[in-house]
C-alpha positions in Angstrom: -124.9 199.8 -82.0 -123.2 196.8 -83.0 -125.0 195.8 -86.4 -125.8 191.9 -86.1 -125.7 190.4 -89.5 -128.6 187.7 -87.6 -131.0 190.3 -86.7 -130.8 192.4 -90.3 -131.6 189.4 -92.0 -133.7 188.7 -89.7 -136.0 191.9 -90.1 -135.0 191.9 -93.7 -136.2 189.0 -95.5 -139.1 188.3 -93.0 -140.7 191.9 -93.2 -139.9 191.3 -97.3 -141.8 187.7 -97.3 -144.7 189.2 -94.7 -145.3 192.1 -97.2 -145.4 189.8 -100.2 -147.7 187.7 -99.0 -150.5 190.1 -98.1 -150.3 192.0 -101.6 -151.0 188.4 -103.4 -153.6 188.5 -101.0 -155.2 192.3 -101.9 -154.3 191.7 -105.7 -156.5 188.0 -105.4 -159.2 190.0 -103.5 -159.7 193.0 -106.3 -158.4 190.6 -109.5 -156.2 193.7 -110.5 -154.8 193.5 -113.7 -156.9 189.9 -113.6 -155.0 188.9 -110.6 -152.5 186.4 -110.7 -153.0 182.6 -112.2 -152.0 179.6 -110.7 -148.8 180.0 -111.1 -147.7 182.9 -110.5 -149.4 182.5 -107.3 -147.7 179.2 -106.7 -144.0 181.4 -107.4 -145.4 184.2 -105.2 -146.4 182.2 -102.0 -143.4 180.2 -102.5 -140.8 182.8 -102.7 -142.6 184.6 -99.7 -142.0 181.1 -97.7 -138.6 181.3 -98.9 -137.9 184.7 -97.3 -139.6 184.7 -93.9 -137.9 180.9 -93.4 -134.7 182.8 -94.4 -135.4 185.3 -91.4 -136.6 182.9 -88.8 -133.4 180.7 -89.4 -131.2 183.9 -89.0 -133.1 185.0 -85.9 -132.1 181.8 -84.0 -128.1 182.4 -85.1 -128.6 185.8 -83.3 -129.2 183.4 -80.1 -126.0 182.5 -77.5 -127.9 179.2 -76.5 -130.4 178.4 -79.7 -131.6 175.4 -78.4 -133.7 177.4 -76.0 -135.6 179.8 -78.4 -138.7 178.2 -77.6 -138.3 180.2 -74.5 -139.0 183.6 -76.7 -142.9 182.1 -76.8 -143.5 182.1 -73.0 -143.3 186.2 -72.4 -146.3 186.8 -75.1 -148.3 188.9 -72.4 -145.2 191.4 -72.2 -142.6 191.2 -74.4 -143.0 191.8 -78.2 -140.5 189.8 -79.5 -142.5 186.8 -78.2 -145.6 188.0 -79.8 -143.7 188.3 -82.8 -142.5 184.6 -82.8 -146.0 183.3 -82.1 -147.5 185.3 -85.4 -144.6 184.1 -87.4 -145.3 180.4 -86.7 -149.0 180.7 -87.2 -148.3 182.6 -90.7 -146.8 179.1 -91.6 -149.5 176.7 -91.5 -152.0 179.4 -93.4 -149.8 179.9 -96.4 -148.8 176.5 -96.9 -152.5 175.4 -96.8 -152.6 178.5 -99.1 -150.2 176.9 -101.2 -151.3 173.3 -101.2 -155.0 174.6 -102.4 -153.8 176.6 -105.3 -151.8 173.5 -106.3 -154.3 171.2 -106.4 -157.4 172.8 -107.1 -155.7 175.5 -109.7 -158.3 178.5 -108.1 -156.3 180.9 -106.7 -158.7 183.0 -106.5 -161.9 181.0 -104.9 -164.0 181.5 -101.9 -161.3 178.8 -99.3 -158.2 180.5 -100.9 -159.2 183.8 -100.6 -160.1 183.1 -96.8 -156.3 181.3 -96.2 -154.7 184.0 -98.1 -156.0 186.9 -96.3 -155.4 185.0 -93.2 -151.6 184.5 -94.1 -152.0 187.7 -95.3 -152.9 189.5 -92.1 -151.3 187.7 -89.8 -147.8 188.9 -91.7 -149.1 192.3 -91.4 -149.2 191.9 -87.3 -146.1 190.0 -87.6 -144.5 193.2 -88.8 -146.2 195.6 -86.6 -144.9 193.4 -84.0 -141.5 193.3 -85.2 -141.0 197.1 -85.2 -142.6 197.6 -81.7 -139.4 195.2 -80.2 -137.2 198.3 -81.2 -140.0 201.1 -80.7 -141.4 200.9 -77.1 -137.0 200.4 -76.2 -136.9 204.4 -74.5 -132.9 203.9 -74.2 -132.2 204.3 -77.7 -133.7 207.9 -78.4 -133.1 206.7 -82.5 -135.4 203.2 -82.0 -138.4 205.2 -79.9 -140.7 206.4 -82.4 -143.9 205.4 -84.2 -141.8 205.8 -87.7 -140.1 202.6 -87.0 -142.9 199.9 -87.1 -143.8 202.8 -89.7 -140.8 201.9 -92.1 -140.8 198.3 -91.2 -144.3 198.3 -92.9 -143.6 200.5 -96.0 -140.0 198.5 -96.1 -141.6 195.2 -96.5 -144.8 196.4 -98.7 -142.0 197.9 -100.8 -140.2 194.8 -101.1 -143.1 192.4 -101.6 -144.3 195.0 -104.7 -141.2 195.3 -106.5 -141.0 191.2 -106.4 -144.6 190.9 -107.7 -144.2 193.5 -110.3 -141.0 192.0 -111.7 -142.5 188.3 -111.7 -145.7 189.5 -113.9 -142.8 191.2 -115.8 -140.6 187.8 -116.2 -143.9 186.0 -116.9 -145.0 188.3 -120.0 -148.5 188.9 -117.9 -149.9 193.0 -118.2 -148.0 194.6 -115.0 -148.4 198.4 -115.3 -150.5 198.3 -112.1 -147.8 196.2 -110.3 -145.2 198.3 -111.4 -147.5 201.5 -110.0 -147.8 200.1 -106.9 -144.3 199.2 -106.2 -143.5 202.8 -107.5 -145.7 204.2 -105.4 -144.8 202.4 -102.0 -140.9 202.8 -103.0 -141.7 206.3 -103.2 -143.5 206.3 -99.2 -140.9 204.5 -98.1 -138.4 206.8 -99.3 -140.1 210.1 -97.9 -141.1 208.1 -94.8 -137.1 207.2 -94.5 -136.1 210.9 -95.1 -138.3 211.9 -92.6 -136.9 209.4 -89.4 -133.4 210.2 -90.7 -134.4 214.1 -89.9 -135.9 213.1 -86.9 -132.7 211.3 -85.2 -130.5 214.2 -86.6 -132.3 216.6 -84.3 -130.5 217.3 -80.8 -132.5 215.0 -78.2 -132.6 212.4 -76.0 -130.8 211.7 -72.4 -127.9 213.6 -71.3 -125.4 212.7 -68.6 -127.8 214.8 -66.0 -131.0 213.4 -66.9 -129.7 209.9 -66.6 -127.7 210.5 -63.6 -130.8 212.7 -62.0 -128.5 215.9 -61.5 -131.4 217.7 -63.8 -130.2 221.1 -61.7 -126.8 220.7 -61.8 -123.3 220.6 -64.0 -122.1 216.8 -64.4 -119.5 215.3 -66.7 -117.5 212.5 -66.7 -114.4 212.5 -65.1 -113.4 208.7 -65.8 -115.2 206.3 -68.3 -117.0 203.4 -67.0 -113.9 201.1 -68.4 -110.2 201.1 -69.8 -110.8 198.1 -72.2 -113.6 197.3 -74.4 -116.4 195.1 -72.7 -119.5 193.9 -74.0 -121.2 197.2 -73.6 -118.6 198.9 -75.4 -118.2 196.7 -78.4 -122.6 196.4 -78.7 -123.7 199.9 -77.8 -120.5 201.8 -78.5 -120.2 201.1 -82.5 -120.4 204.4 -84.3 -120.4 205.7 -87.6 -119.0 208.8 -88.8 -121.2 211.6 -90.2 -119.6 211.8 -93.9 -119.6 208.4 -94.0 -123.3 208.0 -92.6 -124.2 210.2 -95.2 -122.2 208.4 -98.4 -124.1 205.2 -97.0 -127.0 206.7 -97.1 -126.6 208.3 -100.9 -125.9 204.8 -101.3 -129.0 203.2 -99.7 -131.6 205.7 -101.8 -129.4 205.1 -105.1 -129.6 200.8 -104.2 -132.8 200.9 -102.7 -134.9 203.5 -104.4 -133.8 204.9 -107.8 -132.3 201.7 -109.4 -135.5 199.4 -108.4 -138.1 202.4 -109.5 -135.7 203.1 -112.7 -135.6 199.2 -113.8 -139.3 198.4 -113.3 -140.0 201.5 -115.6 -137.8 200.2 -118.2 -138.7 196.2 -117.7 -142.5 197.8 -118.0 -141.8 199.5 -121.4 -139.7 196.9 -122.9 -140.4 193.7 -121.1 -137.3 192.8 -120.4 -137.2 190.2 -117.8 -133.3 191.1 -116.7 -134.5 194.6 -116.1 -137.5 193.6 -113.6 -134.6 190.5 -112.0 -132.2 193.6 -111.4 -135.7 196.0 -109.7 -136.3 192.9 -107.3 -132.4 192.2 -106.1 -131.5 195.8 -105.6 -134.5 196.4 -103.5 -133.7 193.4 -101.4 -129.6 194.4 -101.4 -130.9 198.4 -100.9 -133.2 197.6 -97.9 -130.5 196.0 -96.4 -128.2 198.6 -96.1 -131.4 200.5 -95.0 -131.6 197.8 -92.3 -127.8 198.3 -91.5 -127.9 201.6 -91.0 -131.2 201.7 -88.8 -128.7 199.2 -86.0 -125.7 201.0 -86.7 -127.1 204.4 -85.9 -128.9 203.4 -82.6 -127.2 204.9 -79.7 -127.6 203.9 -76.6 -128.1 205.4 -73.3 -125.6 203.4 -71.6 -122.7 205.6 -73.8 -123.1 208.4 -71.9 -121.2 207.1 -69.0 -118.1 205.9 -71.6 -118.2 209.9 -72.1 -120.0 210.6 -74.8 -121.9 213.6 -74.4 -125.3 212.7 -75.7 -127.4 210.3 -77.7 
């Protein structure tokens, strides 16, 4: 498919922001490492407000007619995207309350703030489930339906939010060797999880020209494609990428998203260099985005098969 620039940021910087804000949530809850002081907090929250606004805004750019994205809302009792929007608005008003009680009271870590940070927390949580069942319960792109995509959404934005906390405890001088464990160790899941969908769409599958024309019993093929010029369909369901190059990208992805962020962190940990923990938080960001390129790039859908292509 045609990767939207809209929708990558979209999935990117929201599932990034979601995932921080419910692990300044579970590090409040336990005080691990002490948990995090007013400040941090304050940077934390803020910077997680920062990302999913960042996504909502590129959502709407995604739209032909913006002015009617309030219409998303109305389909809530069938359609997940509209479930999605309604979480993502209700996240708002919890973690700026969030926000506005750490401020003025200074207690990040109290009996209210606890209760509107695990709130904000969980309702990011659903926000993401949400957002990965849009492209999971879609049966025409074979690459899209499966249970590892709201999967790697989760680990994806866990992984993001970590690596940002870690390297702010870092940049702040504060004891992080538990942050930097738990972004390791959720970098690391989301890079086996990852290996294991990109195994999973290799595999011959999926809808072939008989299934989808209902000849199951009988040799079809194409003897004309569906148009002479590029359409619509052609241009947003026909993109393709090449198999070396697929491959390079994703060398690429793992180096960007994976190795650099988990390399950094361990050498921000041992010498407290805040550049070190600054570089672990943009690759990840910049890595999970090629992730998130490659994930709408690689889709194929059904609809090729009568512009004679053989399979999906």
């Amino acid at each position: 498919m045609h990767p939207a620039l809209a929708v990558i940021f979209l999935t990117l910087f929201s599932g990034g922001g979601f995932g921080l804000m419910a692990l300044v949530a579970v590090v409040n809850d336990f005080h691990i490492e002490g948990g995090l002081n007013p400040l941090q907090t304050l940077v934390a929250v803020l910077i997680s407000l920062v990302f999913v606004t960042i996504g909502m805004l590129s959502s709407t750019a995604h739209l032909a007619n913006p002015k009617n994205a309030w219409r998303a809302f109305t389909r809530w009792r069938t359609s997940w995207l509209a479930r999605e929007g309604i979480f993502a608005v209700l996240f708002y008003p919890f973690a700026g309350l969030y926000l506005l009680w750490v401020y003025f009271t200074q207690a990040p870590a109290d009996s209210v703030g606890l209760v509107l940070a695990n709130l904000a927390g969980l309702i990011g949580l659903v926000t993401i489930f949400c957002q990965g069942m849009i492209y999971a319960v879609l049966r025409t792109i074979r690459q899209w339906n499966t249970p590892l995509v709201p999967a790697n959404f989760y680990f994806m934005g866990l992984g993001i939010g970590a690596t940002i906390l870690a390297a702010e405890r870092i940049v702040f001088g504060a004891p992080a060797t538990a942050f930097v464990a738990l972004a390791v160790a959720l970098l690391v899941a989301a890079a086996v999880l990852k290996g294991i969908y990109y195994f999973w769409i290799s595999r011959p599958g999926g809808p072939t020209i008989r299934t989808a024309t209902g000849f199951n019993r009988l040799t079809v093929r194409i003897l004309d494609q569906g148009h002479t010029f590029g359409t619509f369909l052609t241009e947003e369901f026909g993109h393709t990428l090449p198999a070396a190059r697929a491959r390079n990208v994703k060398l690429l992805m793992y180096l960007v998203a994976f190795v650099i962020p988990i390399a950094a962190l361990a050498f921000a940990l041992g010498t407290g260099s805040a550049a070190a923990a600054l570089i672990a938080a943009a690759a990840v960001v910049v890595g999970i985005g090629i992730e998130r390129w490659l994930f709408f790039v690689e889709a194929q859908h059904v609809v090729n098969l009568y512009h004679g292509r053989p399979s999906c």
